[in-house]
Wavefront OBJ file of the C-alpha trace (Angstrom):
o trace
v 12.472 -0.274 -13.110
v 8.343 -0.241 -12.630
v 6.832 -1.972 -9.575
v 3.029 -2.665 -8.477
v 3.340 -1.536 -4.999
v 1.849 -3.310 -2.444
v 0.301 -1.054 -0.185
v -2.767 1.534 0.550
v -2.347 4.533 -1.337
v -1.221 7.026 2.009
v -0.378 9.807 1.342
v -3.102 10.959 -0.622
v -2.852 15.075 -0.889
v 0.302 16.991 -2.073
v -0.077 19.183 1.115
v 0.816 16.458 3.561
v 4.607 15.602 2.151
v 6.638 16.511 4.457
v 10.721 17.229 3.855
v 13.652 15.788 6.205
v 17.309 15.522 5.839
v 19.248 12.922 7.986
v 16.325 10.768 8.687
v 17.296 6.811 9.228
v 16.432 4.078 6.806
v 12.274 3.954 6.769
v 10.899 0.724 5.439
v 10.863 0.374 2.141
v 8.732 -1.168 -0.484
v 10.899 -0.932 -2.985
v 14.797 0.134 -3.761
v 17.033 0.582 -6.628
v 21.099 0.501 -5.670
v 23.176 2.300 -7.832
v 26.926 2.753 -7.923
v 27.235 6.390 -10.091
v 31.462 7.194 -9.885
v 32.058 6.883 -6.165
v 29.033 7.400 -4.906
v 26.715 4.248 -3.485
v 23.159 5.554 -3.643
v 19.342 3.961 -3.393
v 16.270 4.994 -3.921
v 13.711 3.816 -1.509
v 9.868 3.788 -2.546
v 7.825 3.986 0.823
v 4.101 3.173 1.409
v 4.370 7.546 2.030
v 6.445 8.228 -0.800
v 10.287 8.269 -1.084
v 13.306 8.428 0.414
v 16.981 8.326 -0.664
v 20.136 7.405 0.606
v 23.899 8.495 -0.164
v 26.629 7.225 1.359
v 30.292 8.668 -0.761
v 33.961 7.756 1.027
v 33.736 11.362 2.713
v 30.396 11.004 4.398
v 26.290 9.849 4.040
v 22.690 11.946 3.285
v 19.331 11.062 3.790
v 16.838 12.576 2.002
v 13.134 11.974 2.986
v 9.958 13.375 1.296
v 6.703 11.757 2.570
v 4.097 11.894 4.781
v 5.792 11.931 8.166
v 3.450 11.285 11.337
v 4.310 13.826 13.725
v 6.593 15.707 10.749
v 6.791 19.719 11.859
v 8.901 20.578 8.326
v 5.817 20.658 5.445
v 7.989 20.431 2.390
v 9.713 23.273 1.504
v 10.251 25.544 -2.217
v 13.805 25.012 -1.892
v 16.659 24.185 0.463
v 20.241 24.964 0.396
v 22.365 23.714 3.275
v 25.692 22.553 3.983
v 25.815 18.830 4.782
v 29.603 17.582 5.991
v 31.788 18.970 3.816
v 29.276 18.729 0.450
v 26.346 21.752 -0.573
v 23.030 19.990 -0.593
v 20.371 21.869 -2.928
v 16.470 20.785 -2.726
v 13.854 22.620 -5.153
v 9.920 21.540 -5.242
v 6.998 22.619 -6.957
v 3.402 21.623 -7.047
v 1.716 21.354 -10.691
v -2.114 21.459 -11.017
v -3.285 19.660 -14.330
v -6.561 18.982 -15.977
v -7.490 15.508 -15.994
v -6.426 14.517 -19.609
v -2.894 16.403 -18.648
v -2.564 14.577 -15.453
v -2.588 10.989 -17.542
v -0.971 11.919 -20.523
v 2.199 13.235 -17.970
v 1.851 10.484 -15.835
v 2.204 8.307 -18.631
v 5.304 9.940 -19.986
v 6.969 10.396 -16.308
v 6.076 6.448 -15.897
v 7.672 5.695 -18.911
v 10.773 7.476 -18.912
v 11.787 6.664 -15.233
v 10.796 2.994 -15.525
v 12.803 2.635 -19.035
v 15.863 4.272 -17.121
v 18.608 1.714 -15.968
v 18.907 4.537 -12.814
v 14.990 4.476 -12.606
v 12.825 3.552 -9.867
v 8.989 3.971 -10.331
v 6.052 2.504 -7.939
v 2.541 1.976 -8.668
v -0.084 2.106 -6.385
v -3.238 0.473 -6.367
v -6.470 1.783 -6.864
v -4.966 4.386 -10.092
v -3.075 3.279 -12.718
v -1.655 7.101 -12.118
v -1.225 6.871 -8.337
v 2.308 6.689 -8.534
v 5.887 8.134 -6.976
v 9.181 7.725 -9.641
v 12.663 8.806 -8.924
v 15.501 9.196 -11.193
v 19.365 9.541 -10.434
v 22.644 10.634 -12.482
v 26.101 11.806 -11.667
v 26.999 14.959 -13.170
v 30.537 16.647 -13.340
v 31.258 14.680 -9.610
v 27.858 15.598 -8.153
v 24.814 13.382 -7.812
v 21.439 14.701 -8.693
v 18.095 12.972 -8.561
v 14.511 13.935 -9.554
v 11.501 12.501 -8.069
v 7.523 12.852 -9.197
v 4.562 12.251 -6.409
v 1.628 12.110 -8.123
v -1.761 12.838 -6.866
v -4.665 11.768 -9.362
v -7.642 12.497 -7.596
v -6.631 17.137 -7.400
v -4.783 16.514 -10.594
v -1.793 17.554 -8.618
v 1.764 16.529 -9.720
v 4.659 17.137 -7.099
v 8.222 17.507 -8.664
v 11.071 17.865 -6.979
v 14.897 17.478 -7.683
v 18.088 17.108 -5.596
v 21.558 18.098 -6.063
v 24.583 16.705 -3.716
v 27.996 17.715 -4.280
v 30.928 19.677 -3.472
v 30.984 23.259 -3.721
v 30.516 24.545 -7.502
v 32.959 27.158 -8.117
v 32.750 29.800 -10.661
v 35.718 30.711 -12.981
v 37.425 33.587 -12.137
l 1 2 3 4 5 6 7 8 9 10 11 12 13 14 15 16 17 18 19 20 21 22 23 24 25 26 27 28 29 30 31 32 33 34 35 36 37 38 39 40 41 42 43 44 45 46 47 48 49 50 51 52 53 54 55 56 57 58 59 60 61 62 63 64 65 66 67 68 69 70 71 72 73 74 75 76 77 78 79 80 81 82 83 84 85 86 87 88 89 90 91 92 93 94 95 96 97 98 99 100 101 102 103 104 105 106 107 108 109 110 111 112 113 114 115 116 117 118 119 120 121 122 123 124 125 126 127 128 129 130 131 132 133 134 135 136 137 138 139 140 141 142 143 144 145 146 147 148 149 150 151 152 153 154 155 156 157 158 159 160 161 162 163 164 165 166 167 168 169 170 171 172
């Protein structure tokens, strides 16, 4: 799903995301709810980026990357913590393109996560590649999702993707 969102463009550099787990429903602009296996999930689009929600029979997780007044947690390479009785894995990376880069993968990123039926992308205004995407899937009883900030004015690209599940065990 593609939206025109309906807001100032906020948070305008890739340094000031800013990570949080367990955060409460922030005001959205836009949402996608999704039933993958037993898992209820939606993905929020927020005037400072995103922010998605899990609820399963055996518990809930809030994930929050944005630009968080007063936020002490800058966002982070990776995260692996225990949440309940499920591993939660976070990665990030930052992606510096030249201009005609930028828009051709902005294009493609738009595309693909807006053609999705578990896609969510937002628009801003000002930049037809001003924009923040997620995607989600269930894999093997886990839930993953991938999200893209982008950041036309540095050419920056922020990627990051999400993994919630029980504990992967290796075979013996």
């Amino acid at each position: 799903m593609l939206t025109t969102l309906k807001t100032a463009y906020s948070d305008t550099r890739a340094d000031d995301l800013a990570w949080a787990l367990g955060r409460e429903p922030l005001p959205a602009l836009a949402s996608l709810d999704l039933q993958l296996g037993d898992a209820k999930l939606q993905l929020r689009l927020l005037g400072a980026s995103h922010q998605v929600l899990l609820e399963r029979e055996d518990g809930t997780c809030s994930e929050t990357v944005a630009c968080i007044p007063g936020s002490r947690t800058p966002l982070p390479l990776g995260v692996a913590k225990r949440v309940g009785d499920w591993e939660y894995e976070f990665a990030a990376r930052v992606e510096t393109l030249s201009q005609g880069q930028f828009a051709g993968r902005a294009q493609e990123l738009i595309a693909l996560v807006s053609d999705h039926p578990n896609g969510l992308a937002g628009v801003f205004p000002g930049s037809p590649y001003a924009f923040t995407a997620l995607l989600a899937q269930r894999h093997e009883g886990q839930v993953h999702w991938r999200t893209w900030h982008a950041y036309p004015q540095d050419g920056q690209l922020v990627a990051t993707r999400t993994r919630v599940g029980a504990p992967v065990t290796a075979p013996l």
